[in-house]
VOTI-759967 format. One record per residue: residue in three letters; x negated, y, z of N, C-alpha, C in turn. Coordinates in steps of 0.1 Angstrom, whole numbers, plus 5000, padded with zeros to 4 digits. Atoms other than C-alpha are relative to their C-alpha. Example, Ala and Ser with C-alpha at 12.3 -4.5 7.8 and 13.67 -1.06 7.14 Angstrom:
2
ALA499149885000487749555078499150125000 SER500949895000486349895071500850115008 
This chain:
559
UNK500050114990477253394860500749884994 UNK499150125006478253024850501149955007 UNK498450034994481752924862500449824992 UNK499750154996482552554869502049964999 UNK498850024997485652384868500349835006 UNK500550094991485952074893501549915006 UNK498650065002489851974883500749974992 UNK499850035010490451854853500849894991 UNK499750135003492851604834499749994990 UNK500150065017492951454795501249935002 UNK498950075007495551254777500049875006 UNK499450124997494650934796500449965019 UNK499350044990496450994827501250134996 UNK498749925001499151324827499850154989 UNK500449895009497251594803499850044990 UNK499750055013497351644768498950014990 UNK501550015013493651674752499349875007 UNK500750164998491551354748498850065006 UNK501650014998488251354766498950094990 UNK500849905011486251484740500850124996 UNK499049875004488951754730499650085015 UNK500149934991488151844768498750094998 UNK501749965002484251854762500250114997 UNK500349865008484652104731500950095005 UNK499449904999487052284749499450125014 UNK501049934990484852374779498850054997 UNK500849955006482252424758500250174994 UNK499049855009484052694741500550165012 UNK499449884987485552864774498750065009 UNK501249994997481552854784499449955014 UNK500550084990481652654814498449945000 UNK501850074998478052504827500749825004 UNK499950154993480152154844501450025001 UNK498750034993483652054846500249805006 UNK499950094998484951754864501349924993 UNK498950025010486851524845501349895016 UNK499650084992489751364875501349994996 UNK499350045006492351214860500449905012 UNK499250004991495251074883499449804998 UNK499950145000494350704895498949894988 UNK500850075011491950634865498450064997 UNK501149955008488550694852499549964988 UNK500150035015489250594816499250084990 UNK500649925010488250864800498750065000 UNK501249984998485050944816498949994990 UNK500950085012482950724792500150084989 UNK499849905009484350924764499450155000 UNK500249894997483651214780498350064999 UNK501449984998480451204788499049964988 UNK500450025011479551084754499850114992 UNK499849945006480651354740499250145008 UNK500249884995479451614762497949994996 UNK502050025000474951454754499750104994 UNK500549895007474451674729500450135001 UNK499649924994476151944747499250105011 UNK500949964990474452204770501550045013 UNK498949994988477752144797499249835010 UNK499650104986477851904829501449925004 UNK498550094993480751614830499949935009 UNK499950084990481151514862501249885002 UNK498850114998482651144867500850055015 UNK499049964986485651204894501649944993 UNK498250094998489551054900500650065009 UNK498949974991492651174915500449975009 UNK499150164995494050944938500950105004 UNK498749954991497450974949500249885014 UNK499950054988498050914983501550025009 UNK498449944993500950915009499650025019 UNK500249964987500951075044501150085010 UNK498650014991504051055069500950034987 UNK499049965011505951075034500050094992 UNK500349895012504451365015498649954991 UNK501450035014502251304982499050085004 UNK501449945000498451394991499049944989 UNK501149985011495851464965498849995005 UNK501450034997492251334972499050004986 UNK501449965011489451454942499149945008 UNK501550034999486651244943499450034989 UNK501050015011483351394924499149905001 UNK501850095000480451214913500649815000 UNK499650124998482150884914498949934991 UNK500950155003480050524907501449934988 UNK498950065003482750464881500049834995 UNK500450135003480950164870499849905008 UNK499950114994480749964900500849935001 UNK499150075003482149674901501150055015 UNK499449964989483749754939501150124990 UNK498949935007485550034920501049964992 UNK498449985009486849894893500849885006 UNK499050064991488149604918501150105006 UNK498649964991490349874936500650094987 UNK498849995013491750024902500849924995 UNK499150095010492449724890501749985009 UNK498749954991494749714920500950115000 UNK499349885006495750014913501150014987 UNK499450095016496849894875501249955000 UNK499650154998498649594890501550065002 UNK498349934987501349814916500750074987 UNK499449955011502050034886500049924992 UNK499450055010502649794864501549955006 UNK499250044986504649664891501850094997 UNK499549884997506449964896501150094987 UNK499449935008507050094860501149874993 UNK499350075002508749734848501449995007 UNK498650014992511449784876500350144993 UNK499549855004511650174865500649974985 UNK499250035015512350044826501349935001 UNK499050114998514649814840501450075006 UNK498849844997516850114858500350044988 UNK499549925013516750314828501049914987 UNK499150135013518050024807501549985006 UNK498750024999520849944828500950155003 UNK499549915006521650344828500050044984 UNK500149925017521750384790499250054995 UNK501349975009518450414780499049895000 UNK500850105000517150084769498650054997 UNK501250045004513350054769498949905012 UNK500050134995510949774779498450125003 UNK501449974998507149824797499249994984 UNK501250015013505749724762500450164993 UNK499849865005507450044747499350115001 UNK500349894994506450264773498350054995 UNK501550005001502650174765499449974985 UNK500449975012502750144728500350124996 UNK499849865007504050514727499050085009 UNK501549924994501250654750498949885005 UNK501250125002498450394746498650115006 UNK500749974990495850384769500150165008 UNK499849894984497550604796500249995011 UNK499450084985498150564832501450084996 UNK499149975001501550564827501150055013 UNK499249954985503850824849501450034997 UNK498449935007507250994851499650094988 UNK499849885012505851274828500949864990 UNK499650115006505850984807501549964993 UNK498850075002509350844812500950124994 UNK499649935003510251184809500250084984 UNK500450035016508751224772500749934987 UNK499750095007509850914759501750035000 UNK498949955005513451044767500050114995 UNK499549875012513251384751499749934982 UNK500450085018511451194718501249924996 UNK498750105011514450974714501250035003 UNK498749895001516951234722501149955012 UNK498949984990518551094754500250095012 UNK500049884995517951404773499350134989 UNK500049915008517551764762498950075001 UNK501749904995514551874782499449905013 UNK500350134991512151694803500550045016 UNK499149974983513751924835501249885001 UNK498850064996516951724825499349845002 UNK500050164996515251374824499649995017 UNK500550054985513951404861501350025009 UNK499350004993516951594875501349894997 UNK499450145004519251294859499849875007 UNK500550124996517251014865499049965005 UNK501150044988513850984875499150095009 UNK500949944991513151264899500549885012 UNK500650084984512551164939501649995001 UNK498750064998515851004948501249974992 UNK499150025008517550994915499749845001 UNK499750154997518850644904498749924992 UNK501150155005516150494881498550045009 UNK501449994994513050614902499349855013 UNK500150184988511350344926498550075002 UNK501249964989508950474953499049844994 UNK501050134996505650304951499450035012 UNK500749964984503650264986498850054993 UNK501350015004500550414980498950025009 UNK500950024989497450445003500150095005 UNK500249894996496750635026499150135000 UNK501449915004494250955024499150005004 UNK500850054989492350795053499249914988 UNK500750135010491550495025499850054990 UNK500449955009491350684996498450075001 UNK501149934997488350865008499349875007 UNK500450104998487450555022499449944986 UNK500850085016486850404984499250114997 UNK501149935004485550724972498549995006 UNK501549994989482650734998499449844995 UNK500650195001482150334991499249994985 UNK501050005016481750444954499150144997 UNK501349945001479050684958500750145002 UNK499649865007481650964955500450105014 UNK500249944990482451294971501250035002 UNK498349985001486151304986500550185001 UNK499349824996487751664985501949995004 UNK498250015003491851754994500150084988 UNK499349935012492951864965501250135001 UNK499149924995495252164966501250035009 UNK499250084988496052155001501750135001 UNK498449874997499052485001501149914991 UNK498650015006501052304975500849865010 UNK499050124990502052015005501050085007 UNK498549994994504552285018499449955012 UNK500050064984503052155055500150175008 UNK500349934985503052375087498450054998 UNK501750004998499452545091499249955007 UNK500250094985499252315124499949834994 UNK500250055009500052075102499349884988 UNK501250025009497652095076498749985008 UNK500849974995495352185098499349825012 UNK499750164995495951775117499249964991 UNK500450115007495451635090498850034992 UNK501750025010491851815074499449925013 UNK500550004987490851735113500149794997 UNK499950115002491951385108499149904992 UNK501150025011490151355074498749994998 UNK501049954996487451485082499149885008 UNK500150144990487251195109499449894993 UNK499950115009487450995078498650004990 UNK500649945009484751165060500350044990 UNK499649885011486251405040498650124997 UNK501149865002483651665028500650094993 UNK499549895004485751915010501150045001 UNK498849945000488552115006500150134986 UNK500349955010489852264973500750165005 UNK499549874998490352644980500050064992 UNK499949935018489752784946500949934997 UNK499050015007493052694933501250104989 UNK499549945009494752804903501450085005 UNK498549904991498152914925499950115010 UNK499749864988496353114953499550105000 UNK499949814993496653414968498350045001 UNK501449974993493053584975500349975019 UNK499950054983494953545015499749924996 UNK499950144998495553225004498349895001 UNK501350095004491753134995499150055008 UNK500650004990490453295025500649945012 UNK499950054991492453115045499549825002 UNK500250155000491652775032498250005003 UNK501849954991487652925036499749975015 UNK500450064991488052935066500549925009 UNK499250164997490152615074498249854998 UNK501750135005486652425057499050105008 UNK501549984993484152645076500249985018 UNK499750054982485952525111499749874994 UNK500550165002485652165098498650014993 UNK501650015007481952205084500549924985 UNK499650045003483952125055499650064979 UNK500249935011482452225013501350064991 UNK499149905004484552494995499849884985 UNK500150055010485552314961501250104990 UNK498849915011487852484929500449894994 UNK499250045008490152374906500650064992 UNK498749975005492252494879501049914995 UNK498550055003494352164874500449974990 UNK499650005015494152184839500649884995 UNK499050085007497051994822499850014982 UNK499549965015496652124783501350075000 UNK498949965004500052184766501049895014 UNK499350034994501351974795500750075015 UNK499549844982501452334824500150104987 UNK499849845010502052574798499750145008 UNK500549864997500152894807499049965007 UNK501149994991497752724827498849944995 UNK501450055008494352744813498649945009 UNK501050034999491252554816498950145008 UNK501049924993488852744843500750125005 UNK499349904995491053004848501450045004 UNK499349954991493752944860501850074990 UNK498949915004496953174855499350134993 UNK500249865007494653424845498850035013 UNK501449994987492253504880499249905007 UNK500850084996490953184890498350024993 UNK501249994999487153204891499349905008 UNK501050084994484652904902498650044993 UNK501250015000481553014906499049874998 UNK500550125000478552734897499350005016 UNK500349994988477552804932500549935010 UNK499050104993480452584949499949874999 UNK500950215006479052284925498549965010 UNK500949974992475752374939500049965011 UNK499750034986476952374977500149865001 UNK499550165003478552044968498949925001 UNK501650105003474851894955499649995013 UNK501050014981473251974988500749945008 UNK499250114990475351835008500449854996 UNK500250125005475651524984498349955000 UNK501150024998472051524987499549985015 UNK500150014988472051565027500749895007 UNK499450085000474451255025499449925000 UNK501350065009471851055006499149965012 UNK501050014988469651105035500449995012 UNK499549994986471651065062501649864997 UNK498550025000474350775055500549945014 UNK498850024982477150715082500749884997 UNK499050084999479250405088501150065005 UNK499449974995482550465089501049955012 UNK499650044983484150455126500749925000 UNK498650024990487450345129499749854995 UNK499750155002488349955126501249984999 UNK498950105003490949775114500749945004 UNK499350134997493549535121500749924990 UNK499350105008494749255099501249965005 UNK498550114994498649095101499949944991 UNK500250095015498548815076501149905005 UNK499250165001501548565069499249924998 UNK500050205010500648175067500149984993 UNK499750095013502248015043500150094990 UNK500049905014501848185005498950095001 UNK500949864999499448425023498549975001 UNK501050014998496548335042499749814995 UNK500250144999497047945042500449964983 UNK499250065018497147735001500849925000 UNK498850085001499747534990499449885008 UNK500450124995497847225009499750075017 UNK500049984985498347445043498449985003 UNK501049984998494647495042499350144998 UNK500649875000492147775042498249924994 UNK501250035003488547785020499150025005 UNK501149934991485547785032499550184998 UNK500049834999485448165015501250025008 UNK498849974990488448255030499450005013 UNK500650024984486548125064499450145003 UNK501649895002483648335055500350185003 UNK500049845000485248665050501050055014 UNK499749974988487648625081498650005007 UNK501249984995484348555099499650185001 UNK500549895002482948855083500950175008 UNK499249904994485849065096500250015007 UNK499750044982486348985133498150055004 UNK501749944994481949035134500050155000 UNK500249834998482449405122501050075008 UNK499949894989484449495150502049994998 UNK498749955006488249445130500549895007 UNK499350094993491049255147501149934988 UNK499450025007492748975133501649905007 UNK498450064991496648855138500549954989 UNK499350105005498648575122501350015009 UNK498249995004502148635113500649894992 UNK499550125004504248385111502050025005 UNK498350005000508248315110499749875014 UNK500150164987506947975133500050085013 UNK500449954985507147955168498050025005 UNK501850025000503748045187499149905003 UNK500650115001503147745196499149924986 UNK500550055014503347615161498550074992 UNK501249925009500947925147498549935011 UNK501050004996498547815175499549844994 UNK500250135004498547445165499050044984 UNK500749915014497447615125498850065008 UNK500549884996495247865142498849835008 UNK500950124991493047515164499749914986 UNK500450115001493547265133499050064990 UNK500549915010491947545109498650065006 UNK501249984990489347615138500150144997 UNK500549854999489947975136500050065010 UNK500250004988488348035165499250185004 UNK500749884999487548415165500450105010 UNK499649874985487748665198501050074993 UNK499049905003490548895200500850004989 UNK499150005009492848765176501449995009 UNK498350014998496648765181500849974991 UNK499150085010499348605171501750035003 UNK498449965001503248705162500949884997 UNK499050085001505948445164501350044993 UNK498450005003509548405150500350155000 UNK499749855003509148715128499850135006 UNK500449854994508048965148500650005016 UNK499450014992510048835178498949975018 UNK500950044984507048725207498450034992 UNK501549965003503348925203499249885009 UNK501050134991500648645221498950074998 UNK502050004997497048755233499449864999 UNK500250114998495348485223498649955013 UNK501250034996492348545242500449975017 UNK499549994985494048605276501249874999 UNK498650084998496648365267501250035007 UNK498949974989499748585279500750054989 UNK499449885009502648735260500050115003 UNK500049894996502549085260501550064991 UNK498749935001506049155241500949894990 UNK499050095003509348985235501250014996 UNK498549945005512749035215500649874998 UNK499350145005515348765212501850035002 UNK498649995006518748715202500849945015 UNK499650004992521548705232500449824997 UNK499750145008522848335241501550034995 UNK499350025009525948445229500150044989 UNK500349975013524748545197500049864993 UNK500850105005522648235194501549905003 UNK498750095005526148005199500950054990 UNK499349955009528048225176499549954984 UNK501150065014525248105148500349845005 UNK499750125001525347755160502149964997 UNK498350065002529347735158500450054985 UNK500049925012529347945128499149884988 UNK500950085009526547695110500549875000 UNK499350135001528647385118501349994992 UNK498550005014531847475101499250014992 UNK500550025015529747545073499449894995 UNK500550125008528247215067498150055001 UNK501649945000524247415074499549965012 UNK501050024995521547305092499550125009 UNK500749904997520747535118499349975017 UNK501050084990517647485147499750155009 UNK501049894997516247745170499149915010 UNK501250004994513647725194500250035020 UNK500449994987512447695233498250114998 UNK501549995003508747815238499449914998 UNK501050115004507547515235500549894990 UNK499250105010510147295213501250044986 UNK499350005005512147285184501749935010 UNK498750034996516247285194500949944991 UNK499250015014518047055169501249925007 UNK498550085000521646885170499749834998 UNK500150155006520446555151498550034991 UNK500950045009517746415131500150004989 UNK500050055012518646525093498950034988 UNK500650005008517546535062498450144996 UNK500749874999516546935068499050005011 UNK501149974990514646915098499149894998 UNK500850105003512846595087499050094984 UNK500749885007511946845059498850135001 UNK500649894990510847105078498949975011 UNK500850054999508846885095498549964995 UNK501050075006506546775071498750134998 UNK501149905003504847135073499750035020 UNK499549844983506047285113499649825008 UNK499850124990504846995139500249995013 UNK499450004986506447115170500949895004 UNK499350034991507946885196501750034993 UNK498449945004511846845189500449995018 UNK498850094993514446795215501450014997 UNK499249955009517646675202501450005013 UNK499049984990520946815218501250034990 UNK498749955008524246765201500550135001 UNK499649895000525547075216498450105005 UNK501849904999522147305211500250055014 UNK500149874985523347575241499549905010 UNK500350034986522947315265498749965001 UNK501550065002519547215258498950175002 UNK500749894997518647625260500050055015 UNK500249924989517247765289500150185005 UNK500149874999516448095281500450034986 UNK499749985014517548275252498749994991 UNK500950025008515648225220499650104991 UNK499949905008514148485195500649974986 UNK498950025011515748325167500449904997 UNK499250124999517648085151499850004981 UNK499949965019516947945114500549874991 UNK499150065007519047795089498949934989 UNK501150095007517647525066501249924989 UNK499649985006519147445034499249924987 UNK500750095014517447145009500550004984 UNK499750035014519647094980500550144995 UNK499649915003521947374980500250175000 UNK500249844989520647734979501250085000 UNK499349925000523747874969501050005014 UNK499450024988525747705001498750095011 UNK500649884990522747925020500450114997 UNK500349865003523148205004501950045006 UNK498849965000527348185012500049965016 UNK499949944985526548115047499450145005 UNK501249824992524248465052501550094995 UNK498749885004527548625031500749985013 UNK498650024993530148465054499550095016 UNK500549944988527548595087499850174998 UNK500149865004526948945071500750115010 UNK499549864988529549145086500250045015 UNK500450004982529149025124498850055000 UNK501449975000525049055117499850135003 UNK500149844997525249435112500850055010 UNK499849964991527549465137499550005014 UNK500850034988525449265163498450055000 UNK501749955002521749415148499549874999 UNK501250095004520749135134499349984989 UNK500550025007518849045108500249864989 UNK499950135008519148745079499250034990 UNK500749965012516248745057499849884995 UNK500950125008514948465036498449985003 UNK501850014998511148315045500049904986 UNK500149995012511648125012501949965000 UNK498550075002514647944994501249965007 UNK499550124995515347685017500250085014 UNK500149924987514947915048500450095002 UNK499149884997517548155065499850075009 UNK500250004985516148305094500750125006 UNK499349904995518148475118499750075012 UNK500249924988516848725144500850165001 UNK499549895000517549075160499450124991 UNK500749875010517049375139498850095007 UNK501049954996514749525162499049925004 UNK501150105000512349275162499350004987 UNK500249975012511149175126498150025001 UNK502149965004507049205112500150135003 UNK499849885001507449545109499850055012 UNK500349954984508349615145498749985006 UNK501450064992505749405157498650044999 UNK500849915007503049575136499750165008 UNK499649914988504249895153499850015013 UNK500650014985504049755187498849955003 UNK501050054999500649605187499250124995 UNK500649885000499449885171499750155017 UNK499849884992500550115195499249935012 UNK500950074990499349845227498550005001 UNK501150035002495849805215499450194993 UNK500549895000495550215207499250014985 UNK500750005015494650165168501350074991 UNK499149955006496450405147500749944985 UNK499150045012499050275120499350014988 UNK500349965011497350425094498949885000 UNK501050135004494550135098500349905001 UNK499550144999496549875099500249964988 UNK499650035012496749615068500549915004 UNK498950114998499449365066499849954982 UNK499950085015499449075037501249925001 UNK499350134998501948825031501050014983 UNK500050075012504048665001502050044998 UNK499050075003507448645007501250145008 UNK498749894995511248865020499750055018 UNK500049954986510348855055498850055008 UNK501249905000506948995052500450144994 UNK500249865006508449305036499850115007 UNK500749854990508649535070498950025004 UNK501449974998505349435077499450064993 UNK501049925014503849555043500850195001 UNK499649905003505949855046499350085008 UNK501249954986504649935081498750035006 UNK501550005000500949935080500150104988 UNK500949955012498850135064499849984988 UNK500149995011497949965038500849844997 UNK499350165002499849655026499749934989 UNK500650095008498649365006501149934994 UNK498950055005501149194983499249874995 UNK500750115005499948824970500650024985 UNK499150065015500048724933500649944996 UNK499150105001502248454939501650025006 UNK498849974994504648674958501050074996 UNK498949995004508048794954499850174998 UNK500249895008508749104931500350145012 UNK499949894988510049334963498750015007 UNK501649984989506549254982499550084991 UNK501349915017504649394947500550144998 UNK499349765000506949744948499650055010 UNK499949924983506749804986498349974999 UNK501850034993502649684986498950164993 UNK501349925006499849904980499349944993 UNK500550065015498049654964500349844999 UNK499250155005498749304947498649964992 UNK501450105001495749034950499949994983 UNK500550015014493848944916500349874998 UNK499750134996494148574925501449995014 UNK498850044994497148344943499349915013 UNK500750094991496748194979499449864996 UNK500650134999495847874966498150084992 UNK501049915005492748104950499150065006 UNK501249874996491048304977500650164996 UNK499849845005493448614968500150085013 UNK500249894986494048735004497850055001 UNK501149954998489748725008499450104989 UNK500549895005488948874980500650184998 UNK499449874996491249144986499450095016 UNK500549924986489949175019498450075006 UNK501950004999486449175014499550154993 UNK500149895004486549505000500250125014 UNK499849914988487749655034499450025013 UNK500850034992485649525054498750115007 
């Protein structure tokens, strides 16, 4: 009988034979088709399949993705992938971007514990690899600052040691979302090693499935005969294809061989088979997928270009995304006023949008024109910041609903002006000009950022005591609200109001006080003009800068 194998790496993501070393080695073990899926990449494909013409084997194009789900790493195998579309290699390249992202900060750890090396290092000693911990792990046994690669992770870059640095990565909802978009067939990948609950697991194939998942790898190289009739019939309640794996690493799993496993794994070609038919009953039947979206997009740096405009693509693809059904919301540090003033001169005139004020502080329906939720700083907070911002010689303004609250007319709020066109009123002593408390209060700061940066020190240790927050929206700008407020929250709450699960939420923006938002959502958008914390915490990081069309062309893929 011919025996398949439908999990397979090479040298250019975590495994240690090249592509063609795979070929002749499957050749050799007498497989009929292995798939080649290699973590986050399909580099080696091309090679592969080159090598295999003159061959009487089957290389199936397929990719790993890594995923994250309430905080555990999930495995999504896509076969058959379209690796050549362009749509694909737009979301690798994203892919590319975070990890480069990602590994520059991690060199940068390791350097300032005692082990100088730089991103160019890392990738002239494993050239053309997606570069991972194995990796970092490697590079320290070769040049002798650990003794084994156990000790480089439990030292330094396992999960919460000091040089490691979480990347967000998507969720497994969207991973299977690209595969399906590129022709391909999503599977879970060895669902027992997530350690879940069986209730659990069992959520989240049910979930997936939702998502169009079509398989589940139950042939795996670690299980049990229980274990592989349980995962049977986990996929024959979900009408879900049986798929195998042995995982194959090379010399990088020691003992664990190609097709077989520890020694009993067995994939029949009959699993590949099942697979076809049902990629063939796909073919004939395709489905849009259900669920919809929501967009949160910062303003300035994000959606809007340096000229506080928007292009006619940019128009186009919001258009496009409000027609198919997805909701869109503008996030902004401005009052709501202000975002609606942007939101009329921009004519973005699209049903069911909403809009977030002063950081996450007042949600607005815009269609009903009502607030629906509100956080704001006490008034004696908000005088404690105004008395506090006058000894120091700072500029500090908050807000009514409908007006800017300033002391005097100076240099900063004439500054601040030339972008924000709200109504002032001016009140020597701010409090008495407030009616109601305000959701924040923000510090403004032209010449000297360091005099901002020693007012946020000097407020520090009240802030955490009172729950507030001081983040930066750029330089020049201190903004101060309560900690439960924030993008982030607000993301959270609107999600939850409007009955659209977290997981399909995307959030973009550029700058420090976009970061809970990108963390929050689903999937988060980082700009290429934005700051190095957005690019760690994002899932992915635009190709182009707002002044470029980088939010649409990022978005035009999700649509």
């Amino acid at each position: 009988m011919n025996i398949v194998d439908l999990h397979v790496h090479s040298n250019k993501s975590d495994g240690s034979l090249s592509p063609t070393e795979l070929v002749n080695y499957a050749v050799e073990k007498g497989l009929s088709a292995f798939a080649l899926t290699d973590h986050d990449t399909t580099d080696g494909v091309e090679e592969a399949l080159n090598a295999a013409k003159d061959k009487n084997i089957e290389v199936i194009p397929g990719i790993e993705l890594s995923t994250e789900y309430e905080g555990q790493d999930i495995h999504i195998v896509g076969l058959y992938i379209d690796y050549k579309s362009d749509y694909f290699k737009r979301r690798l390249v994203n892919f590319v971007n975070g990890r480069m992202i990602r590994n520059k900060e991690m060199c940068r750890l390791l350097t300032e514990h005692g082990i100088p090396v730089t991103y160019e290092e890392m990738t002239a000693e494993f050239p053309d690899c997606v570069i991972t911990r194995s990796h970092y792990a490697r590079f320290m046994l070769n040049h002798g600052y650990v003794k084994s690669l156990k000790e480089a992770f439990e030292r330094y870059i396992g999960d919460h040691r000091p040089c490691f640095v979480p990347r967000k990565k998507i969720t497994p909802m969207r991973a299977i979302e690209i595969i399906l978009k590129a022709g391909g067939f999503p599977i879970l990948a060895h669902p027992l090693l997530y350690r879940m609950s069986r209730s659990t697991l069992e959520n989240l194939v049910a979930l997936l499935k939702d998502m169009g998942l079509q398989g589940i790898e139950a042939v795996y190289c670690t299980h049990t005969a229980s274990d592989e009739r349980e995962m049977r019939a986990l996929a024959a309640k979900y009408d879900l294809c049986i798929s195998g794996g042995s995982d194959f690493h090379g010399s990088s799993k020691p003992g664990l061989e190609l097709a077989t496993g520890y020694g009993k794994l067995f994939i029949p070609q009959e699993i590949l088979d099942k697979i076809n038919e049902r990629r063939n009953w796909m073919k004939m039947h395709p489905t849009q997928l259900k669920h919809k979206k929501i967009l949160f997009t910062d303003l300035d740096g994000t959606l809007l270009n340096n000229q506080k405009l928007i292009s006619d693509y940019t128009r186009e693809v919001l258009q496009k995304w409000c027609q198919s059904g997805h909701k869109l919301v503008l996030c902004s540090g401005r009052a709501i006023d202000s975002i609606k003033h942007v939101k009329d001169s921009l004519h973005l005139d699209f049903p069911g949008m909403y809009l977030i004020g002063y950081n996450g502080g007042q949600i607005y329906d815009n269609d009903n024109q009502e607030t629906l939720y509100k956080v704001t700083l006490s008034l004696e907070q908000t005088a404690y910041i105004v008395k506090a911002a006058a000894q120091s010689g700072i500029h500090v303004q908050t807000y009514s609903d409908t007006h800017i609250i300033a002391p005097r007319q100076d240099d900063e709020l004439t500054f601040y002006q030339k972008v924000i066109h709200s109504p002032v009123i001016f009140c020597e002593n701010v409090m008495d000009a407030l009616k109601d408390a305000p959701c924040k209060c923000l510090a403004i700061e032209i010449r000297d950022v360091e005099k901002l940066e020693n007012f946020r020190l000097s407020l520090l240790p009240w802030a955490e005591k009172e729950g507030i927050s001081l983040i930066y929206s750029s330089p020049n700008y201190l903004e101060i609200f309560p900690s439960n407020s924030g993008k982030g929250a607000a993301v959270n709450v609107l999600c939850s109001l409007l009955g659209i699960h977290s997981y399909f939420s995307v959030a973009a923006g550029d700058a420090q006080n976009d970061l809970s938002m990108i963390e929050a959502a689903g999937m988060g958008i980082a700009m290429l003009n934005g700051s190095d914390d957005i690019k760690v915490a994002a899932t992915t990081i635009t190709t182009y800068d707002n002044d470029h069309d980088g939010l649409a062309h990022a978005l035009i893929d999700l649509i």
